[in-house]
VOGU-3710 file (C-alpha; in Angstrom, 3 decimals, decimal comma):
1> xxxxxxxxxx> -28,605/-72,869/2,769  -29,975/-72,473/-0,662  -28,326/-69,094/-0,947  -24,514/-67,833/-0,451  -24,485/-66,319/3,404  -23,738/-62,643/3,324  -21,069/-61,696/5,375  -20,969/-58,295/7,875  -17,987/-57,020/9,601  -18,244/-55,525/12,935
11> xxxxxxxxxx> -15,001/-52,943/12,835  -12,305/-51,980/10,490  -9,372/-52,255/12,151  -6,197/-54,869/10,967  -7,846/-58,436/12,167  -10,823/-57,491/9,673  -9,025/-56,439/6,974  -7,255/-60,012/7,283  -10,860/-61,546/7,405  -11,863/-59,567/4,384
21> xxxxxxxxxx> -9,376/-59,914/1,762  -9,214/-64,165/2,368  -13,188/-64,473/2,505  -13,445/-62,091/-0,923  -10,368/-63,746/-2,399  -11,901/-67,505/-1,511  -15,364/-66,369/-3,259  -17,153/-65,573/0,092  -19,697/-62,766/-0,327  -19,330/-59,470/1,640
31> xxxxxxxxxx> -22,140/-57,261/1,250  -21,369/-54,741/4,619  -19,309/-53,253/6,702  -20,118/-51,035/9,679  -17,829/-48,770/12,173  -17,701/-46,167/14,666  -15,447/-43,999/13,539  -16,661/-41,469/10,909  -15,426/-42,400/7,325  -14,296/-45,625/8,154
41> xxxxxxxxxx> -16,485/-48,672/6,782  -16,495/-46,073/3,680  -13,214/-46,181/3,090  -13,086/-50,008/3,879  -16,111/-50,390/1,761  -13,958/-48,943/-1,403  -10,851/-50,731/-0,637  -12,555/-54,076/-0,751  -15,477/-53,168/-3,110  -18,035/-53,925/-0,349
51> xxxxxxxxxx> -21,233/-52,406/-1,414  -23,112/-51,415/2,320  -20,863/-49,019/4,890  -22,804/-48,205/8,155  -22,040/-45,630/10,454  -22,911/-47,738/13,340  -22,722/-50,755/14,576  -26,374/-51,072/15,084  -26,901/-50,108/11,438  -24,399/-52,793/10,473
61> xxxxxxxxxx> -26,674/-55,836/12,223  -29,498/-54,363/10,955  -28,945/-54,504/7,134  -31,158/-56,988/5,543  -28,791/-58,005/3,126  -26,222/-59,325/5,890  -26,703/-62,968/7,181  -23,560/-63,443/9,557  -21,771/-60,658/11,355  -17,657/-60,876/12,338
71> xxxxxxxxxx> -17,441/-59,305/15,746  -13,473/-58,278/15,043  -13,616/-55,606/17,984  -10,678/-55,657/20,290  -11,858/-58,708/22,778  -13,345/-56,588/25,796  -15,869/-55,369/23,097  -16,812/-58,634/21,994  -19,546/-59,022/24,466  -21,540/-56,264/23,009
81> xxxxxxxxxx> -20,976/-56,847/20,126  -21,438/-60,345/20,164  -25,316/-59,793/21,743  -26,028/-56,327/19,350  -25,701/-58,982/16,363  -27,537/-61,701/18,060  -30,122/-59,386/19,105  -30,721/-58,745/15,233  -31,321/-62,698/14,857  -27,737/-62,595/12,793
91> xxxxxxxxxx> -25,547/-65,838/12,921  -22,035/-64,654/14,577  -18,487/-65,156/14,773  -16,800/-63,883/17,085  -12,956/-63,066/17,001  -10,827/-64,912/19,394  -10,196/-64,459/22,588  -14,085/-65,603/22,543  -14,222/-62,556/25,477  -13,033/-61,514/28,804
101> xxxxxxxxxx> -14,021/-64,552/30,551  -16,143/-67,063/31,012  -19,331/-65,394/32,348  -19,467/-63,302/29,067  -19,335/-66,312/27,023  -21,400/-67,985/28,631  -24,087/-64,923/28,088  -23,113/-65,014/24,338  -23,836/-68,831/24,221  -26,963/-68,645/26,186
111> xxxxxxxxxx> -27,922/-65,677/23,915  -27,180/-67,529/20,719  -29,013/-70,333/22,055  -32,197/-68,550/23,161  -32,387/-66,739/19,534  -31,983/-69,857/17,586  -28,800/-68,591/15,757  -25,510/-70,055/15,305  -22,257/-68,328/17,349  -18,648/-69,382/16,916
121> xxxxxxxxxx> -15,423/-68,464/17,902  -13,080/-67,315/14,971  -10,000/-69,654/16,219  -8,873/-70,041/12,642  -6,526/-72,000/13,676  -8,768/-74,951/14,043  -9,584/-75,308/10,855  -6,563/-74,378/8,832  -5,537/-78,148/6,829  -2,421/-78,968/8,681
131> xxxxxxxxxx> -4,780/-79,201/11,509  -7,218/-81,071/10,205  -4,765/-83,368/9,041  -3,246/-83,048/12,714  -6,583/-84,660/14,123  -6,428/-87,359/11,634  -3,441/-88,765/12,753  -4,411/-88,453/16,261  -7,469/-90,135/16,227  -5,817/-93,212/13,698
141> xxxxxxxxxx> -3,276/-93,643/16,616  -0,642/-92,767/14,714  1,541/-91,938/17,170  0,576/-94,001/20,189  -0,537/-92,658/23,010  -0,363/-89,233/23,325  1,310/-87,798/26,570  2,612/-84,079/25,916  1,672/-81,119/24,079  4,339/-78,246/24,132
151> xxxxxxxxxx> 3,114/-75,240/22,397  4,337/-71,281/22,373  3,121/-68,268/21,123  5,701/-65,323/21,549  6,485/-61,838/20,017  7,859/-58,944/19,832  4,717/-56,065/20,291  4,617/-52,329/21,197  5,974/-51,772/24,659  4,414/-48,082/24,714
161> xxxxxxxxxx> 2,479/-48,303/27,900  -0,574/-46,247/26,087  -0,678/-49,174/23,508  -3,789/-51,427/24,080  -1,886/-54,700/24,455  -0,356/-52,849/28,149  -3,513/-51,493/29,257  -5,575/-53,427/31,566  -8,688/-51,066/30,972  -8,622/-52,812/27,350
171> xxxxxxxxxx> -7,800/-56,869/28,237  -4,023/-56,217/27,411  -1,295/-58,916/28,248  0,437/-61,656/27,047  -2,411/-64,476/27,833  -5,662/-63,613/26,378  -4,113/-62,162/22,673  -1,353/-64,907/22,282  -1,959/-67,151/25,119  -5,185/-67,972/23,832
181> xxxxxxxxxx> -3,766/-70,302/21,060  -1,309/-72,734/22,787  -4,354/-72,840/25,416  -6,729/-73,764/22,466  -4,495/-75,937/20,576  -3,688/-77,872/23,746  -7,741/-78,291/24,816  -8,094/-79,448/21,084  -5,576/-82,300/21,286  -6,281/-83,262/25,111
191> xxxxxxxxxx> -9,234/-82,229/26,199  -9,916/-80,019/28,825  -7,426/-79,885/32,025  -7,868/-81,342/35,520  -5,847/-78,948/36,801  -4,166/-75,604/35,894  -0,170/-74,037/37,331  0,677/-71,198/36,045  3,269/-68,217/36,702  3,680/-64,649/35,052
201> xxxxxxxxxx> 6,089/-61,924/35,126  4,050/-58,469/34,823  4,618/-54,883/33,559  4,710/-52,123/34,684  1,004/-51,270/33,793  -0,267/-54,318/35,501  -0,575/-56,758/32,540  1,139/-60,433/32,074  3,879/-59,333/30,330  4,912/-62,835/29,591
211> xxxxxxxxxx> 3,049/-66,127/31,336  4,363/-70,045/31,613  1,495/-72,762/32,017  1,339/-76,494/32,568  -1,823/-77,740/32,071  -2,842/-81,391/33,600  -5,181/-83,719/31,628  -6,775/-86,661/32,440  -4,283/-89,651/32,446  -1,096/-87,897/33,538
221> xxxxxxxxxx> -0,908/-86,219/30,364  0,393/-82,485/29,727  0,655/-79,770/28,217  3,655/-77,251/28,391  3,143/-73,514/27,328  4,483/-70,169/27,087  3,310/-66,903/25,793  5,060/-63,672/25,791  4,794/-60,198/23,930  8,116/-58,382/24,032
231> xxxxxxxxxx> 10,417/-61,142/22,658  10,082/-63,144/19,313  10,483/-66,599/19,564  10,333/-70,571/17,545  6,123/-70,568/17,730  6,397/-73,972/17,218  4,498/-76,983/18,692  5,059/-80,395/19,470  2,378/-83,453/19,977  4,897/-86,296/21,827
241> xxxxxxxxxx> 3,240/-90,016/22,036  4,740/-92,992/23,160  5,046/-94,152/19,397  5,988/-91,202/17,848  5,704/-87,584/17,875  3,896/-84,526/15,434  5,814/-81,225/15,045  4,450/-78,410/14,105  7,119/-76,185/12,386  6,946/-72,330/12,843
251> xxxxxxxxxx> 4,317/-70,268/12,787  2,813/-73,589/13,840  -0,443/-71,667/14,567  -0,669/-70,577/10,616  -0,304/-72,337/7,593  2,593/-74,374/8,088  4,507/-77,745/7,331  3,393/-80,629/9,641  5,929/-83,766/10,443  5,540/-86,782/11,714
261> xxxxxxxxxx> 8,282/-88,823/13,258  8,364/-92,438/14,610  9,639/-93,137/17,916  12,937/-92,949/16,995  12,676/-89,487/15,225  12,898/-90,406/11,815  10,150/-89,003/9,456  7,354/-90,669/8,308  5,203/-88,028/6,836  5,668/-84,343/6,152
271> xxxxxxxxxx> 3,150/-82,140/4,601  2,952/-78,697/3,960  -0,519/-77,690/3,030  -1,406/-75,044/-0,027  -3,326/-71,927/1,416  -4,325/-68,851/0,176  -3,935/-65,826/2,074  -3,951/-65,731/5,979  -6,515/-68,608/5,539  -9,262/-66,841/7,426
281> xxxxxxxxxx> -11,077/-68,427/4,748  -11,642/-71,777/6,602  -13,432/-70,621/9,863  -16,245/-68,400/7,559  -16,599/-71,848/5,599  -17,233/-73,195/8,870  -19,632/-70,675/10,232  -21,626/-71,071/6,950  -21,668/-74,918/7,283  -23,384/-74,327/10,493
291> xxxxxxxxxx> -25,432/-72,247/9,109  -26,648/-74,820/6,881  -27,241/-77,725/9,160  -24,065/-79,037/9,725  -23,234/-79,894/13,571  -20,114/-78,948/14,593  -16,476/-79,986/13,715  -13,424/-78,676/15,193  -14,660/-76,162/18,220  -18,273/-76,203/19,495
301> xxxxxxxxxx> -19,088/-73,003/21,529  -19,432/-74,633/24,985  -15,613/-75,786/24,409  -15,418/-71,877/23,774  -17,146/-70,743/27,243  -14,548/-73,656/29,054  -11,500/-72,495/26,843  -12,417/-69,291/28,529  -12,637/-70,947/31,826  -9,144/-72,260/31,638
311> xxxxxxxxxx> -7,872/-68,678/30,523  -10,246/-67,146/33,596  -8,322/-70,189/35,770  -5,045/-68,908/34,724  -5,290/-64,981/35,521  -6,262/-66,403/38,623  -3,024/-68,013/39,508  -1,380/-64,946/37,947  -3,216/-62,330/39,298  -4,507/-60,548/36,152
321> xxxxxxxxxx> -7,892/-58,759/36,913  -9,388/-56,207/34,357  -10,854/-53,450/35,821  -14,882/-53,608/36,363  -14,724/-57,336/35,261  -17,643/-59,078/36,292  -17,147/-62,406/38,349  -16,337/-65,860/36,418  -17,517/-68,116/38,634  -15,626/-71,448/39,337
331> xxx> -13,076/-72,862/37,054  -10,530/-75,313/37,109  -8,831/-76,037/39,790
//
């Protein structure tokens, strides 16, 4: 585009405040902010100098002045969201988990598709540099062939049964806030599974409170994670090949130091990136890319709708249904 892309964010709540202080720091423009709850986007508005607070979220994607709206709802909002922005003919992102499942993403996509604009999933991950570099190596061989991905994503949340991460009613658990990632990360470096195993232990409200998964990939190859959200752990990751291995050190899923070992674990390479910030940055840099002709890099949105098909396969083998959830369809087996 000829022009910067003005941004929009769809809430105020800590995930958007993230978004907006690395996109403003990195030179991004953010010309509006809209919310539900009264006095909100003005106070956000004034804490990050955004000129445009809305009321509503339909006043938000309506703004002239905004080109690209961030969906940063919790994720069993992002479905309307999602479709009130594309409905405007606005270019979207979309914060991660994508959505519930994968019959809402696939709506979004199809949605998206039909209206000619660009949607996206904000996995930031993705495009943070260690990762990039990650891919590099990868695809240059550089450690063989790869086998195993081992990957965990576990902390210590609220435990308060009224807080939204216990409540089925609002998509709580383990898997779809923190699961998500190892799940990505592994469908990034392997490719989708052939098959899914997976086993929770649940609390008391009915939500995974922590969930183990082994993911098989074509070859033989697979991938080992763990998510939980009462107990802190490494949240580091591991690529193993037969010539060598790439560790990710913790929080491997944020700016972080990368190593590479050869196969007899000495290192050959270790890098630690400079970001600024969260590095939210990266995936709006992305977005606006797309905007401007650029096909897609690290996560196109059909790998999206199936990353929500593996998630959708998982609660299966679990037994983690939302309430009122619509049905996903087939997913892997």
């Amino acid at each position: 585009m000829s022009t910067a892309v003005r941004w929009g964010l769809l809430a105020t709540g800590g995930i958007a405040r993230s978004f907006a202080r690395d996109l403003i720091d990195a030179g991004h423009v953010v010309t509006a902010v809209g919310s539900r709850a009264p006095g909100a986007a003005t106070a956000f508005a004034a804490e990050f100098g955004i000129p445009n607070p809305h009321g509503s979220y339909e006043q938000l994607v309506a703004d002239p002045e905004v080109d690209a709206v961030y969906v940063a709802t919790p994720h069993p909002m992002h479905l309307d969201g999602a479709l009130l922005a594309i409905a405007a003919g606005k270019h979207v992102l979309v914060e991660k988990p994508f959505t519930l499942n994968a019959a809402q993403a696939r709506r979004i996509a199809d949605a998206a598709h039909d209206a000619g604009v660009i949607v996206m999933e904000a996995m930031w991950t993705r495009y943070l540099p260690h990762m990039v570099r990650l891919r590099e190596l990868l695809a240059a061989g550089a450690i063989g062939d790869v086998r195993t991905v081992i990957a965990d994503h576990t902390q210590a949340l609220p435990t308060d049964p009224a807080h939204r991460l216990q409540n089925p009613e609002l998509g709580g658990g383990a898997l779809l806030d923190l699961g998500i990632y190892p799940v990505s990360f592994a469908v990034d470096v392997l490719g989708l599974p052939t098959a899914v195993m997976a086993h929770a232990t649940m609390t008391p409200t009915g939500v995974d409170r922590q969930t183990a998964i082994v993911l098989e990939h074509d070859g033989g190859r697979q991938a080992v994670l763990h998510c939980a959200l009462d107990t802190a752990g490494s949240n580091r990751a591991v690529v193993l090949g037969t010539e060598g291995a790439i560790e990710l050190d913790r929080v491997w899923y944020t700016p972080t130091t990368l190593t590479r070992y050869d196969r007899d674990w000495q290192v050959v390479e270790q890098v630690t990136p400079a970001v600024s910030g969260r590095g939210m940055q990266y995936q709006a840099a992305e977005l606006e890319r797309r905007i401007g002709g650029a096909s897609p890099s690290a996560l196109p949105i059909d790998e999206s709708v199936a990353i929500m098909g593996v998630l959708d396969a998982v609660r299966d083998r679990i037994g983690l249904r939302y309430p009122g959830e619509e049905p996903s369809g087939p997913s892997v087996s």
